[in-house]
KEGU-589824 format. One record per residue (C-alpha): x, y, z; residue number from 1. Coordinates in Angstrom, 1 decimal. Example, Ala and Ser with C-alpha at 12.3 -4.5 7.8 and 13.67 -1.06 7.14 Angstrom:
<pts>
<pt><xx>12.3</xx><yy>-4.5</yy><zz>7.8</zz><i>1</i></pt>
<pt><xx>13.7</xx><yy>-1.1</yy><zz>7.1</zz><i>2</i></pt>
</pts>
This chain:
<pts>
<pt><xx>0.5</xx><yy>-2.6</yy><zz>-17.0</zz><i>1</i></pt>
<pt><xx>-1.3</xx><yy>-0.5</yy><zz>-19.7</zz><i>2</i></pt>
<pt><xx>-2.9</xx><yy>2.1</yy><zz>-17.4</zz><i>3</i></pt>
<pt><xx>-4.0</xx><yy>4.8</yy><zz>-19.8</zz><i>4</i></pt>
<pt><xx>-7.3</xx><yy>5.9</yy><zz>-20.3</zz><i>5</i></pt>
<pt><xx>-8.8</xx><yy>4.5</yy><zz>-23.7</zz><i>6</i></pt>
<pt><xx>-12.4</xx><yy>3.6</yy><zz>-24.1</zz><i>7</i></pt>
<pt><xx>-11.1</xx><yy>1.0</yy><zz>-27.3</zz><i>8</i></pt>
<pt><xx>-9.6</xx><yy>-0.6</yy><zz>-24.6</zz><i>9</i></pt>
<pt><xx>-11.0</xx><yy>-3.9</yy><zz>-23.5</zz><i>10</i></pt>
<pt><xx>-11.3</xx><yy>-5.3</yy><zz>-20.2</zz><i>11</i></pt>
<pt><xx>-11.8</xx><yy>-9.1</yy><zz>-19.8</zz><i>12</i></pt>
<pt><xx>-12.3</xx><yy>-10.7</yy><zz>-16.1</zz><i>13</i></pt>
<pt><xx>-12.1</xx><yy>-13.9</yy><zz>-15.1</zz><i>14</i></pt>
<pt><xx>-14.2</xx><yy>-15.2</yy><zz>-12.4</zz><i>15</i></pt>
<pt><xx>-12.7</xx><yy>-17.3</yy><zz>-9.7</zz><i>16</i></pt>
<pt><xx>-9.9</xx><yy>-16.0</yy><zz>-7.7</zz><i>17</i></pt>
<pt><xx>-10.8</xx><yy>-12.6</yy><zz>-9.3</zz><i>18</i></pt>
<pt><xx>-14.9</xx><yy>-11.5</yy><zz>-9.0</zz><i>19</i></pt>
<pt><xx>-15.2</xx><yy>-14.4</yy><zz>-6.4</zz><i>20</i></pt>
<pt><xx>-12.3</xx><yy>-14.6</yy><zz>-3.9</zz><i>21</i></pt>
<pt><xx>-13.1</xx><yy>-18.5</yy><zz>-3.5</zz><i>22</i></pt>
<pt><xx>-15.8</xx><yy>-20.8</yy><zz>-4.0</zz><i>23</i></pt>
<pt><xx>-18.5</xx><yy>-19.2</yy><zz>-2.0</zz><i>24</i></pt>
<pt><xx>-18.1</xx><yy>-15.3</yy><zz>-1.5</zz><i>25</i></pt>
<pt><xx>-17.1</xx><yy>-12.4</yy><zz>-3.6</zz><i>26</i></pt>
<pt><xx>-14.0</xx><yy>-10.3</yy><zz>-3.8</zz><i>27</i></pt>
<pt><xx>-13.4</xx><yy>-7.9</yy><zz>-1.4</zz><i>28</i></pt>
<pt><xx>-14.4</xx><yy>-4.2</yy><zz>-3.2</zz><i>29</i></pt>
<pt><xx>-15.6</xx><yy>-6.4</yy><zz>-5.9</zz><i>30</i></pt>
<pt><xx>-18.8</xx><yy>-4.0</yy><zz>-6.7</zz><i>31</i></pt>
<pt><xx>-16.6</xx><yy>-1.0</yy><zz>-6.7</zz><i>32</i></pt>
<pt><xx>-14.3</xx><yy>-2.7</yy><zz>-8.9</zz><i>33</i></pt>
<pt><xx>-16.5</xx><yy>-3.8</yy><zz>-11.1</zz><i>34</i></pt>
<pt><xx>-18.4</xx><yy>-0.6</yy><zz>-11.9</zz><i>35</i></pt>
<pt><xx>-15.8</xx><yy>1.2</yy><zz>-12.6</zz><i>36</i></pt>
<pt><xx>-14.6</xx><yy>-0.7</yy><zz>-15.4</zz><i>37</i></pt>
<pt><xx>-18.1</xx><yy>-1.8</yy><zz>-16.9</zz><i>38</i></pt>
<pt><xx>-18.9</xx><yy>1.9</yy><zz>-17.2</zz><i>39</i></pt>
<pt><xx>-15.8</xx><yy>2.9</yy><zz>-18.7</zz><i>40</i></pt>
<pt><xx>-15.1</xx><yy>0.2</yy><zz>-20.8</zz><i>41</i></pt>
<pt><xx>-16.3</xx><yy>-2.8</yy><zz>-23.3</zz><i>42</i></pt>
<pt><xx>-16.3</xx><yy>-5.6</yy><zz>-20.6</zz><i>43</i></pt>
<pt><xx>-15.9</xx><yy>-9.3</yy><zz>-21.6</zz><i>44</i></pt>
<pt><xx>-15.9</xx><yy>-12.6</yy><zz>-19.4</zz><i>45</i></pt>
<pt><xx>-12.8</xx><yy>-15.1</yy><zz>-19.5</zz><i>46</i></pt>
<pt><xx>-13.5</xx><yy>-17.4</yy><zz>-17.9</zz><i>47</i></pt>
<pt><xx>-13.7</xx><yy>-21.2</yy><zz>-17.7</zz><i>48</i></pt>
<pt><xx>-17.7</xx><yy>-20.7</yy><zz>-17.0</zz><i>49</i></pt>
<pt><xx>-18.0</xx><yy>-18.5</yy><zz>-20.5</zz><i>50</i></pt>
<pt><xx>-18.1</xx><yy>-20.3</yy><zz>-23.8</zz><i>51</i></pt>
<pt><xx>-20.2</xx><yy>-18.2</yy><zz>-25.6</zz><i>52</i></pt>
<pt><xx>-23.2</xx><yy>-17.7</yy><zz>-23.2</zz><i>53</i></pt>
<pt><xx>-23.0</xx><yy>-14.7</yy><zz>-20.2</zz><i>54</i></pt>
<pt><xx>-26.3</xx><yy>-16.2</yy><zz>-18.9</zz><i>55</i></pt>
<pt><xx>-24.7</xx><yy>-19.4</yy><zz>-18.1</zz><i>56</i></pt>
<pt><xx>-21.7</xx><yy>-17.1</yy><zz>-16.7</zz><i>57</i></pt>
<pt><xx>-24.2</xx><yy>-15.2</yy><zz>-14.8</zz><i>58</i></pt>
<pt><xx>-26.4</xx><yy>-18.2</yy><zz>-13.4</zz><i>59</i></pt>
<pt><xx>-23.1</xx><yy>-20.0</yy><zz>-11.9</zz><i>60</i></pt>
<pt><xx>-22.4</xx><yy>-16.5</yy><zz>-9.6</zz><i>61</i></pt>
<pt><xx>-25.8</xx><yy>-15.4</yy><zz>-8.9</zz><i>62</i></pt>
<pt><xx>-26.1</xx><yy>-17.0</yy><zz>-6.0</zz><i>63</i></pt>
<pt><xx>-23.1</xx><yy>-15.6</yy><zz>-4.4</zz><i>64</i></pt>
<pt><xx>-24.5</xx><yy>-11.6</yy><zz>-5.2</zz><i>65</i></pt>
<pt><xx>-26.7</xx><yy>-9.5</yy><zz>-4.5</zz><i>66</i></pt>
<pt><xx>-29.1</xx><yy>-7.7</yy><zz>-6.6</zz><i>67</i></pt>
<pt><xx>-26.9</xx><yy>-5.1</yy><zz>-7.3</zz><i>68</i></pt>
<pt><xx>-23.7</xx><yy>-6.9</yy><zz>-8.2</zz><i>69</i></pt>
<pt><xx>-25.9</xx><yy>-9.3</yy><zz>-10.2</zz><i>70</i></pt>
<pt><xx>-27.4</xx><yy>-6.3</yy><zz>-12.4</zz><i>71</i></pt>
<pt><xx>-23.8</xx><yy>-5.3</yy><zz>-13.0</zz><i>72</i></pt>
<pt><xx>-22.1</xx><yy>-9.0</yy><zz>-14.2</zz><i>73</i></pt>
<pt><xx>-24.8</xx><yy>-9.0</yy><zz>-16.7</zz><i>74</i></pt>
<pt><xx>-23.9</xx><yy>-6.0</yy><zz>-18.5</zz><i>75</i></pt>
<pt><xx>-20.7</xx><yy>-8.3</yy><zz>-19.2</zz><i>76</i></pt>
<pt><xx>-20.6</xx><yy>-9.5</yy><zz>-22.6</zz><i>77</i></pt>
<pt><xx>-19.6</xx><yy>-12.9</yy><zz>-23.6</zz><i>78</i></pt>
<pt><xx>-16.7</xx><yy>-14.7</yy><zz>-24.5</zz><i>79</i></pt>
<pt><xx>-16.0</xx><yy>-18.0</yy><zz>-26.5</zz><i>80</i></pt>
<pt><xx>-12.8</xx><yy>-20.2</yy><zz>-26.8</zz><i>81</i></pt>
<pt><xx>-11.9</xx><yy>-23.7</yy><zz>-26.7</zz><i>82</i></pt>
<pt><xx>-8.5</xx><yy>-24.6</yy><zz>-25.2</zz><i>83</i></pt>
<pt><xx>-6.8</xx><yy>-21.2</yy><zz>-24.6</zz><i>84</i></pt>
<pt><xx>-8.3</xx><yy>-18.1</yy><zz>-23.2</zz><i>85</i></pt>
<pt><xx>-6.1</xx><yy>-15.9</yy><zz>-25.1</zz><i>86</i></pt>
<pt><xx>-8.1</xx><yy>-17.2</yy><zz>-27.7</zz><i>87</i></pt>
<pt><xx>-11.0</xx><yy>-14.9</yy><zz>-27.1</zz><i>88</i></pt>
<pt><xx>-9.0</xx><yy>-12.1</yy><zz>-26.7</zz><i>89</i></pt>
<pt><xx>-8.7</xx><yy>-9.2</yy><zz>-29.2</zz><i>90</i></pt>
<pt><xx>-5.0</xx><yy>-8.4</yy><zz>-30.2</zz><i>91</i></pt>
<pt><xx>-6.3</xx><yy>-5.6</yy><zz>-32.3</zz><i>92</i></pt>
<pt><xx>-7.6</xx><yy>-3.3</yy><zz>-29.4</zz><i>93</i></pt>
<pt><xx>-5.6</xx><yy>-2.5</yy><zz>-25.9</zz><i>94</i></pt>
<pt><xx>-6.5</xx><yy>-4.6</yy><zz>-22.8</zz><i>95</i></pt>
<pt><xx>-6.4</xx><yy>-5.7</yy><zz>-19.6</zz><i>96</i></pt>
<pt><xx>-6.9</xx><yy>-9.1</yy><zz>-18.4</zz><i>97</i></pt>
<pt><xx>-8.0</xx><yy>-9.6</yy><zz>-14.8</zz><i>98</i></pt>
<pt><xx>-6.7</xx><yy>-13.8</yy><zz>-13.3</zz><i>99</i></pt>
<pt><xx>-5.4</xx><yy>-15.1</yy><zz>-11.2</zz><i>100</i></pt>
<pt><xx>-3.9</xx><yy>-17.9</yy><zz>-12.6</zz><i>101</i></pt>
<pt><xx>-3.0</xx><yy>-17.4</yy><zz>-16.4</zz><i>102</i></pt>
<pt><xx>-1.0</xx><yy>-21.3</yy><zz>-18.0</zz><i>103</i></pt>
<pt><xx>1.9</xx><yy>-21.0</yy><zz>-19.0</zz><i>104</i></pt>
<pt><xx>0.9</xx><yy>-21.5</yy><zz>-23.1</zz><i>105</i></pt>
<pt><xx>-1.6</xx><yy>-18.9</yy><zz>-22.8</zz><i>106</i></pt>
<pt><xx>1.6</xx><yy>-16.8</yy><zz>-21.3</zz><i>107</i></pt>
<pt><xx>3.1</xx><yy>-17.6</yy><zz>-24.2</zz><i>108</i></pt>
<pt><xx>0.4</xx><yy>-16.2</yy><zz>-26.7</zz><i>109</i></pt>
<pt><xx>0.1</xx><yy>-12.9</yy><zz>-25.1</zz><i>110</i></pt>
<pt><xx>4.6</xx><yy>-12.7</yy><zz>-25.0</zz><i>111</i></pt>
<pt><xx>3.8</xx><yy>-13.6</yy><zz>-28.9</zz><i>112</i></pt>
<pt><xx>1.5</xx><yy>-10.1</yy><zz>-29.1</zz><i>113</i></pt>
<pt><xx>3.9</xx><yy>-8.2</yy><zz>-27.1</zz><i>114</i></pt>
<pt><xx>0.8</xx><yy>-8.1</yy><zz>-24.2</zz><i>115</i></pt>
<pt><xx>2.3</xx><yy>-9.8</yy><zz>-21.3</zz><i>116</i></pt>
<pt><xx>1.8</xx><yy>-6.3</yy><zz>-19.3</zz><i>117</i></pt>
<pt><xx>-1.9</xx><yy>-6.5</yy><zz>-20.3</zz><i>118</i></pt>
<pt><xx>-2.5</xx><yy>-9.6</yy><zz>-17.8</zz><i>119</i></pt>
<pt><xx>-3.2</xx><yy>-8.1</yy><zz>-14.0</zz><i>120</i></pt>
<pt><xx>-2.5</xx><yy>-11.2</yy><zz>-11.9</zz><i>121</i></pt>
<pt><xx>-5.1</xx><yy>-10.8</yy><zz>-9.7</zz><i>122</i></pt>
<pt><xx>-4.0</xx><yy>-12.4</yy><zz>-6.3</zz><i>123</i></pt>
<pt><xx>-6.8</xx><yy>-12.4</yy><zz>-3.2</zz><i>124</i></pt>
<pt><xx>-5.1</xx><yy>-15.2</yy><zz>-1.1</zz><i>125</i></pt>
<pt><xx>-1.9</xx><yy>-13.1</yy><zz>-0.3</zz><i>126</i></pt>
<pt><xx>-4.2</xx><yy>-9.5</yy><zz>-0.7</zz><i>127</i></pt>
<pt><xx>-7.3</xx><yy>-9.9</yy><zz>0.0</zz><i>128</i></pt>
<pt><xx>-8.0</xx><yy>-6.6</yy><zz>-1.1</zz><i>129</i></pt>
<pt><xx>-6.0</xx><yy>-6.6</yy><zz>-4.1</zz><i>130</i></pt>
<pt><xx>-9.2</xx><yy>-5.4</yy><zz>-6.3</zz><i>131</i></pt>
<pt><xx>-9.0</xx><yy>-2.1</yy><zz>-4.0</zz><i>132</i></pt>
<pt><xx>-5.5</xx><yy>-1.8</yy><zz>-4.7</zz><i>133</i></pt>
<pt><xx>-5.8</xx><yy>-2.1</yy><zz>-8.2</zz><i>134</i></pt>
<pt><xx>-8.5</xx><yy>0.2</yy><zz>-8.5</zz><i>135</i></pt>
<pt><xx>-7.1</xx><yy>2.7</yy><zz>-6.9</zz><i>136</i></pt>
<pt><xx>-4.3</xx><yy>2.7</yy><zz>-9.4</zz><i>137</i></pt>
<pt><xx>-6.6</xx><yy>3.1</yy><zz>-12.2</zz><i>138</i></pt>
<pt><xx>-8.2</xx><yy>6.1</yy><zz>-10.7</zz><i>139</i></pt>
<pt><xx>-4.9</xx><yy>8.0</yy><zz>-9.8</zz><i>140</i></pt>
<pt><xx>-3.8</xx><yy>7.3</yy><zz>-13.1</zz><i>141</i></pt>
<pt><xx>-7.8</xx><yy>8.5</yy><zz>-14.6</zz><i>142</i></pt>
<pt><xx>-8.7</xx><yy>11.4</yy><zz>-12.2</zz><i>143</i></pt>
<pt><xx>-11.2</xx><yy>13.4</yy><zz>-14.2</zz><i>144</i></pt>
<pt><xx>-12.0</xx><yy>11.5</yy><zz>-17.1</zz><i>145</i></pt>
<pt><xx>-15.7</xx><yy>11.0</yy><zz>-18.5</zz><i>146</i></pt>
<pt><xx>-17.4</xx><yy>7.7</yy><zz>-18.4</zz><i>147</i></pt>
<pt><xx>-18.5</xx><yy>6.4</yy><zz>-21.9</zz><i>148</i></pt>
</pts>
């Protein structure tokens, strides 16, 4: 896992399993989380519910934020792709990739750019507060450091 401080590097989330822990509720520390990344870094969406449009993104969550997290998903830039999410990703540029569940072809593309370690399998069901965890990391590892 690429844990270094670089504002080139991209962050890209997908949504369930990772903003929303299942159908109906967010994440656990899911604001936190979320800040912290959006105002240190170019965010993207990648996820099934972003083909090109955040405001589609952000009208199939809204419901299940408040205010505040909803003013924070739509600082989220867009994404497009059409069978793969690694599609959407940019090799050029570092990254992290926040899912849950990542297919095994789309494995596959990031072993091909040497960026396996740049996927962060999210996993709420056995850690719920896995997005804690993972932040936590991220700022031991970032003490510090200015936000862009």
């Amino acid at each position: 896992m690429q844990i270094g401080y670089n504002h080139n590097m991209n962050i890209y989330f997908d949504i369930d399993g990772v903003i929303l822990a299942n159908d109906k509720q967010p994440a656990l520390h899911v604001k936190e989380f979320l800040s912290y990344f959006i105002e240190r870094y170019p965010t993207y969406w990648l996820t099934t519910h972003c083909k090109g449009d955040a405001k589609y993104t952000v009208s199939h969550i809204e419901r299940y934020l408040d205010k505040e997290l909803l003013e924070l998903v739509k600082k989220i830039k867009p994404t497009n792709w059409s069978m793969s999410k690694t599609e959407a990703i940019d090799f050029s540029q570092p990254f992290i990739w926040f899912d849950d569940q990542v297919f095994e072809f789309e494995k596959e593309q990031l072993r091909k750019h040497n960026s396996l370690n740049s996927w962060i399998n999210v996993d709420l069901r056995e850690n719920p507060n896995h997005l804690k965890d993972i932040l936590e990391l991220f700022r031991d590892h970032n003490k510090d450091l200015p936000k862009h």
